[in-house]
Structure formats: structure tokens, C-alpha cells
C-alpha positions in Angstrom: -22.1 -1.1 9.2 -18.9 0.1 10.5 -19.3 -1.6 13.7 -20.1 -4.7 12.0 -17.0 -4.5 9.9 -14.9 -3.7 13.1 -15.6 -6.7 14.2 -15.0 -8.8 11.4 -11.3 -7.1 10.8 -10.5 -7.9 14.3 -12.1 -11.8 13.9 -9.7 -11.6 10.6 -6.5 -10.5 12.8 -7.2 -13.3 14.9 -7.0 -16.2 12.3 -3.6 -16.7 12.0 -3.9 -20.1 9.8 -6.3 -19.0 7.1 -7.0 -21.7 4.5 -5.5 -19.2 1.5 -2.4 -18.8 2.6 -1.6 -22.4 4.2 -2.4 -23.5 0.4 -0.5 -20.8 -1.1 2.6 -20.1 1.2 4.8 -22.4 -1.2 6.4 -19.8 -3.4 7.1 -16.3 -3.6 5.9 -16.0 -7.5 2.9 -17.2 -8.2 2.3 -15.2 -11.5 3.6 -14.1 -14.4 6.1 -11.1 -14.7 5.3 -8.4 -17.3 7.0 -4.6 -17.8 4.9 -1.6 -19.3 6.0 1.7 -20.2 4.2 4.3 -18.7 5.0 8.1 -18.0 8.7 7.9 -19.1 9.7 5.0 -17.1 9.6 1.5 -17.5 7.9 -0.3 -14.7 8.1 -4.2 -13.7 5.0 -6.0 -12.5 3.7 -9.5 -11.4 0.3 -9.9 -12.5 -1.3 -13.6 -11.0 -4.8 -14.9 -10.3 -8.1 -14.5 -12.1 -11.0 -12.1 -10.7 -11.3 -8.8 -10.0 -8.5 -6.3 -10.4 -6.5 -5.7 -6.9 -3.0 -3.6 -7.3 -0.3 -3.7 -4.4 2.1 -0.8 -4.1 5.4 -1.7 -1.6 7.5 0.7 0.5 10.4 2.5 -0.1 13.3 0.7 -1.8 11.6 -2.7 -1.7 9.8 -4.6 -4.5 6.2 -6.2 -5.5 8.1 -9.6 -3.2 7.3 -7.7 -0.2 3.3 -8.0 -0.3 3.7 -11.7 -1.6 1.2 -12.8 1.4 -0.9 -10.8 0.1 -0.6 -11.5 -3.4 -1.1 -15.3 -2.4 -4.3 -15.0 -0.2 -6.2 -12.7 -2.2 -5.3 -15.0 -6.1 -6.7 -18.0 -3.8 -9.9 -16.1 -2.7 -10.2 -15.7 -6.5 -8.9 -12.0 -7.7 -6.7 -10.7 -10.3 -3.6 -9.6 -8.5 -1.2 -6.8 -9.9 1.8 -6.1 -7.7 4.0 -3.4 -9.2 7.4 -2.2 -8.8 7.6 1.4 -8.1 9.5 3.4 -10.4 13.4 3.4 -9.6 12.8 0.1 -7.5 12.6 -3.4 -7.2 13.7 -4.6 -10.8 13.2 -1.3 -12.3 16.4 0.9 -13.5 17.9 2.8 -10.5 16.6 6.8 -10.9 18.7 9.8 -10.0 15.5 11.3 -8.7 11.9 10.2 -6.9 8.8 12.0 -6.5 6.0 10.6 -4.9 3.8 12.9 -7.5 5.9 11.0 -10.3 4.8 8.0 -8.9 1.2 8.5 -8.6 0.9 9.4 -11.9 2.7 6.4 -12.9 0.1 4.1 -11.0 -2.4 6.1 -12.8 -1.0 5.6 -16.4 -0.4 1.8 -15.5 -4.1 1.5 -14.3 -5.6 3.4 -17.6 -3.1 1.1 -19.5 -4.3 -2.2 -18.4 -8.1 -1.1 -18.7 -8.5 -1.6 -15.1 -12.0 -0.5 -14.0 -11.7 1.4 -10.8 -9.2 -1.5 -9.3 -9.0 -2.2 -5.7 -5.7 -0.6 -4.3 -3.6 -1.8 -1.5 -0.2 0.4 -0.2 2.2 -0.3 2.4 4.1 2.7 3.1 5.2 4.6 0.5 2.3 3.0 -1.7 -0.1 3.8 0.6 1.6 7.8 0.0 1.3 6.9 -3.7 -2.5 5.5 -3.3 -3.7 8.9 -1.6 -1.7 10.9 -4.1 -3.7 9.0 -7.1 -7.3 9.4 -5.7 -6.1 13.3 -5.2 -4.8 13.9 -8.5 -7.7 11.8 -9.6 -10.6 11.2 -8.1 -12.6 7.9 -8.4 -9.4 5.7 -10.1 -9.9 3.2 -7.7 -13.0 1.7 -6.2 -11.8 1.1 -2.5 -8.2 1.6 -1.0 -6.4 0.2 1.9 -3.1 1.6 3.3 -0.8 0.7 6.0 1.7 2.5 8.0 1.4 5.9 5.7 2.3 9.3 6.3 0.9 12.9 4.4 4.0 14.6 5.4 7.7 13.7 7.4 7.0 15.2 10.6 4.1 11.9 10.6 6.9 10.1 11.4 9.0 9.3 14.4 12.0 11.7 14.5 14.1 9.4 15.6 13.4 7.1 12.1 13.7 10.5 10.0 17.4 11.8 11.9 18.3 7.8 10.5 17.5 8.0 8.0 19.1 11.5 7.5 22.0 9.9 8.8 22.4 7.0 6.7 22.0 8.8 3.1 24.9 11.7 4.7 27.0 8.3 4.8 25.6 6.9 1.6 23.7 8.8 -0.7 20.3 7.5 -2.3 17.9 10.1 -4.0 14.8 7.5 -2.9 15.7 7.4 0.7 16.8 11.4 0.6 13.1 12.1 -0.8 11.7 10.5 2.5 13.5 13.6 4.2 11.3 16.7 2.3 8.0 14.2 1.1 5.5 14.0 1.0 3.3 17.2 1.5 -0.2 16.4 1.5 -2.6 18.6 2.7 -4.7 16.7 5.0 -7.9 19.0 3.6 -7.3 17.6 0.4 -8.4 13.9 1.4 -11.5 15.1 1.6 -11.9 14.5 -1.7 -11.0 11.0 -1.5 -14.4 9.6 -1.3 -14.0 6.0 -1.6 -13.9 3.1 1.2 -10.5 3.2 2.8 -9.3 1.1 5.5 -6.6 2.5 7.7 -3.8 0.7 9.4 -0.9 0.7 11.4 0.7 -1.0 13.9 0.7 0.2 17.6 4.9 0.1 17.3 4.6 2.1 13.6 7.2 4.2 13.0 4.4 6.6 11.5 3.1 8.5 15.0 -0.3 7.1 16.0 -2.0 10.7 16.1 -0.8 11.4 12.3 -2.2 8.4 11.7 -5.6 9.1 13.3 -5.4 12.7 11.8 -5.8 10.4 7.9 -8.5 8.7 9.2 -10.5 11.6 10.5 -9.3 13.4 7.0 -10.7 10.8 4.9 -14.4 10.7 4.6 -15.2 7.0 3.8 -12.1 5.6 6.6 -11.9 3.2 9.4 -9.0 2.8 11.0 -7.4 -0.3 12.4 -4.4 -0.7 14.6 -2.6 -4.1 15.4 -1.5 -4.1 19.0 1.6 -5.5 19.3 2.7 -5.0 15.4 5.3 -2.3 13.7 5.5 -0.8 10.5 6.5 -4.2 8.3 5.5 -7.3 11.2 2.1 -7.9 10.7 2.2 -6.8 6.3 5.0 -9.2 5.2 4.9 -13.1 6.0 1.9 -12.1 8.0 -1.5 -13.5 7.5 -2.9 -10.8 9.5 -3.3 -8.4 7.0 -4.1 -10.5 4.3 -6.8 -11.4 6.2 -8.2 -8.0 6.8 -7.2 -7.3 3.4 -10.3 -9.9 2.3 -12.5 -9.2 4.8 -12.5 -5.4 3.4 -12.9 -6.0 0.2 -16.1 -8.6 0.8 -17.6 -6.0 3.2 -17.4 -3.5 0.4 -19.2 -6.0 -2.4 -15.7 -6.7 -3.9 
């Protein structure tokens, strides 16, 4: 089975025209924008489509806008999309502190709030920190999750990104960027109780080291992982139909 669905995520990197997103490309909101209050903090969503729950999780400092592709393509292959704004971000009130543990629990609360029944989960980056961190703090949330370009601890990532980053909140302070520096800490024994379907990616240019990558997908019990030659960390996620594309093919090999 996992052969099979190999070969259909590397058929879906190839179609670089899909039908969903030439019809959908037009505009950058397609839904309607909502805010919830959920453990302590206010958070701002787009909620579009009609389906089966999916949720979207950006990257550090972005918004929900950054996974519009896939927002577009996966309302037009007919499921409910929620793409959230982390806490502190996107059009959320600035925070004097982050936590990726904070945030989880956030995602959780904003999950049980809605009465989503184990949703779908997509993370890019610092969602894909925040997804893990749910299904650890608790199990069976979500039915299947896919992350991209995700890290368990900073030493996963390149050193040269990290001493910029170290560099860059020296010269201008920002408590999200600074928490990039000291977090996460995952345990990579603890995804072993992430038992759901996860599909692993990155790009072969990540800034997230290819073996810490491998080490998640060897960690995680259900995981395949995927990497995009040519692609990385954001080329092949935002106004990309590539993974869109795997994005559907996942889900549908999974009976989603």
C-alpha cells in the first residue's frame, strides 16, 4: 500500500496544472472569516468549502494566506477547509510570549469547539511542530496529519538559519522568532504514540536537515516520507500546486 501510494504522490508532484487550482487560483479568500476564543486567546480563522473537516496550521509569523493553494484545491475537491491563525500571528493580537505547547492546546480547544470529528490536519512548519505536539498531548484528535518542513527540536535545523535568526531578533527583538531559538523539544520516542497516517515532507533545499527529517519519519509509526527534489522550505507549499496535489492524493488514499 505504501508503494502504491509512493507512486501516486510522485504522479501528484508532477501535475503541475491540476483542474482545482486553475479554477480556483482567482482569489486569496475564498471563505468566510470567523474568530473563536479558545484557551485565553482569541484566534482568527477562515473557514470555506463544504465536506469533510481539513485544518491548515502556517509557519512562524505568517498567517492562514500562506496555505491559500491549499485551501483552494482541497474546497474544490469538496472539503470543509479551516485555516487558522496561530495565536500571536496573522490577524491575531501580537503576544509578549509563544509556546509551541500553548499553541497545541489551542488547536486542540479550537477543534473540540467546532465539533470537528477527528479533522484532517495539515502544518507547514511551525504547524506541522504544533500538529505533532496535539496528537502527543492527545492522542487520536485528528484522523490523518500531514506536515512539511518540521522540526522536534532546533538543532533539526540548519545552523546557519538558527545563527540568523539569532542574529536578526539581537537587532530586533520578537518573542515568536526568539522561541524558534530554545523550541521545540520533542522527544522523538514520544511520536510513537502518534499512531495515525502521516505524510512527511520537505524539500531537498529545507532548511530543516534532511536526516532530522528522516529521524520523524522513522519515529512516527504510521509515516511516509516524501521529499521534493529541487524545492526549499516555502517553494513547493505556497503558490505551488505541488503540494496541494499530494495533499489530495493523501487524503483519498487514506478513505478521506
Amino acid at each position: 500500500m505504501k508503494k502504491i501510494l509512493a507512486l501516486l504522490l510522485a504522479l501528484a508532484m508532477l501535475t503541475l496544472a491540476s483542474a482545482c487550482a486553475e479554477e480556483t487560483a482567482q482569489s486569496t479568500c475564498i471563505g468566510e472569516h470567523q474568530t473563536i476564543e479558545v484557551n485565553g486567546v482569541s484566534l482568527y480563522y477562515e473557514v470555506a468549502g463544504e465536506g469533510k473537516p481539513v485544518v491548515l496550521v502556517h509557519g512562524n509569523g505568517g498567517s492562514h494566506e500562506a496555505l491559500h493553494t491549499e485551501t483552494e484545491a482541497l474546497v474544490a475537491a469538496g472539503y470543509k477547509v479551516y485555516a487558522v491563525d496561530s495565536r500571536g500571528q496573522g490577524a491575531n493580537e501580537r503576544l509578549s510570549e509563544y509556546h509551541y505547547a500553548d499553541m497545541a492546546e489551542d488547536m486542540y480547544q479550537f477543534i473540540t469547539a467546532l465539533g470537528l470529528d477527528k479533522p484532517a490536519y495539515y502544518g507547514w512548519s511551525d504547524g506541522g511542530i504544533i500538529g505533532l505536539s496535539l496528537e502527543i498531548a492527545h492522542p487520536g484528535t485528528v484522523s490523518m496529519m500531514a506536515i512539511s518542513g518540521t522540526n522536534l527540536n532546533p538543532e533539526g535545523a540548519d545552523p546557519g538559519i538558527i545563527a540568523l535568526i539569532a542574529e536578526m531578533v539581537k537587532e530586533n527583538p520578537d518573542p515568536c522568532s526568539e522561541m524558534m531559538l530554545v523550541e521545540p523539544q520533542i522527544d522523538p520516542a514520544s511520536l510513537a504514540g502518534v499512531t495515525c497516517p502521516v505524510l512527511v515532507t520537505a524539500g531537498s533545499e529545507d532548511v530543516i536537515l534532511p536526516e532530522h527529517t528522516q529521524l520523524i519519519a522513522d519515529s512516527l509509526p504510521n509515516a511516509m516520507l516524501v521529499t521534493v527534489n529541487g524545492h526549499g522550505h516555502e517553494t513547493y507549499i505556497q503558490d505551488s500546486d505541488i503540494m496541494p496535489n499530494m495533499l489530495l492524493v493523501f487524503l483519498k488514499a487514506n478513505g478521506y
